[in-house]
N, C-alpha and C positions, 0 to 999 in steps of 0.2 A: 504494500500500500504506500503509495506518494505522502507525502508531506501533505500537500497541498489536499487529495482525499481524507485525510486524516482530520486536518483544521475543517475541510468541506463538514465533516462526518460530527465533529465535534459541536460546530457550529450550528447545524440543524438540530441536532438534541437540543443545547441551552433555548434556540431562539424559538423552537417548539413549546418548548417551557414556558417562557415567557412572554410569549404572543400569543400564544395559543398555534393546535395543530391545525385548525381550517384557516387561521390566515398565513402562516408560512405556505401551506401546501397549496393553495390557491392562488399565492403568489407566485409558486415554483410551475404550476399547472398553467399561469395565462403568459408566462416568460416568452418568448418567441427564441431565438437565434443571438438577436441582437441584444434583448434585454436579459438574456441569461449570463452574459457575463459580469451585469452588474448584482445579477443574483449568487453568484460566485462568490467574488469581493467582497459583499458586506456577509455572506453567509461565516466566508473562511475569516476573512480578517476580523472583522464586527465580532460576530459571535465566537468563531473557534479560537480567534488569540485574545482577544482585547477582553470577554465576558468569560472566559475560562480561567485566567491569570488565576493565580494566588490573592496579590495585595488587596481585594475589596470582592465585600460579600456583591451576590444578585442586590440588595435592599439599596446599599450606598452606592452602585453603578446607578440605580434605577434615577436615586435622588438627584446626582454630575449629570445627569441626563436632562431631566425635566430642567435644571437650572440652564443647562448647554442650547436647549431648544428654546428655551422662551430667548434667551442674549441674541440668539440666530433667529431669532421670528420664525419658527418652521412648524405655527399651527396643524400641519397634516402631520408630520414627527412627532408632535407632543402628543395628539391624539391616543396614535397608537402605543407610545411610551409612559401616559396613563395608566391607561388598560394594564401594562406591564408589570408599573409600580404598585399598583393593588395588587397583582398576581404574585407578587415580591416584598408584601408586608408592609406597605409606605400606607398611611394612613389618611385619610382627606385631611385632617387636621394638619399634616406634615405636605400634605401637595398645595394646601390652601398656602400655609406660611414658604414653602420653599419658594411658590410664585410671588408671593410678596417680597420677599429678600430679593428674587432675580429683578423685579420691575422698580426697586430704591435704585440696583445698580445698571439695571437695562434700558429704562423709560418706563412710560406708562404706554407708549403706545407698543411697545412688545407684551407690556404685560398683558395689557388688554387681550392680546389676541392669546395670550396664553390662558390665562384665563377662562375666555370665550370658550377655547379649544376643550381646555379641562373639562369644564363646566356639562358641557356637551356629551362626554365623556362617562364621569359620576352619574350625568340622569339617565343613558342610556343601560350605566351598570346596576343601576339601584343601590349604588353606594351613597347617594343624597336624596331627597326626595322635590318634587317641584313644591314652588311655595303654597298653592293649594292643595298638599300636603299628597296628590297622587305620584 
């Protein structure tokens, strides 16, 4: 087995984990030719070297993450890196305040959309409820 198989192989375990198995495989499933080499990359590098390492649990990746994506504006990243961070033990109470700390040092208008993003996120998981309480 290649290096490169191995990190491949490593990488879809954790990001299976962490995303869930219908959205990596659905993403591996509508990949074309061209798009599969970026499903590669972030498969092997992303997940199989970077989320594998030692120095930091899934929980404190998941947190450098949510902060990383609101400073980059990447409302569709943060989305699905929500989702993650519950699946990894990060609690609304800690994604509410990690978005506050990024938006004192990112702006308010990243926060906003991270925010926005989260928000979207939580109601769809039933980790908050709407304010007319459904």
């Amino acid at each position: 087995m290649s290096d490169d198989n191995e990190l491949f192989e490593k990488g879809l375990k954790v990001r299976r984990e962490v995303l869930g198995a219908a959205y990596v495989d659905g993403s591996l499933a509508k990949a074309d030719d061209f798009m599969m080499a970026f499903q590669h990359i972030t498969t092997e590098m992303c997940w199989g070297y970077a989320w594998t390492r030692p120095g930091l649990d899934r929980r404190t990746r998941s947190i450098v993450n949510l902060a990383m994506l609101t400073a980059l504006s990447k409302p569709s990243e943060l989305k699905l890196h929500v989702k993650g961070a519950l699946t990894n033990g990060v609690t609304v109470d800690e994604i509410k305040e990690i978005l506050l700390h990024a938006t004192v040092y990112c702006g308010i208008p990243a926060g906003l959309e991270a925010f926005k993003a989260a928000h979207e996120v939580l109601l769809a998981e039933g980790a908050i409820a709407k304010k007319d309480g459904t």
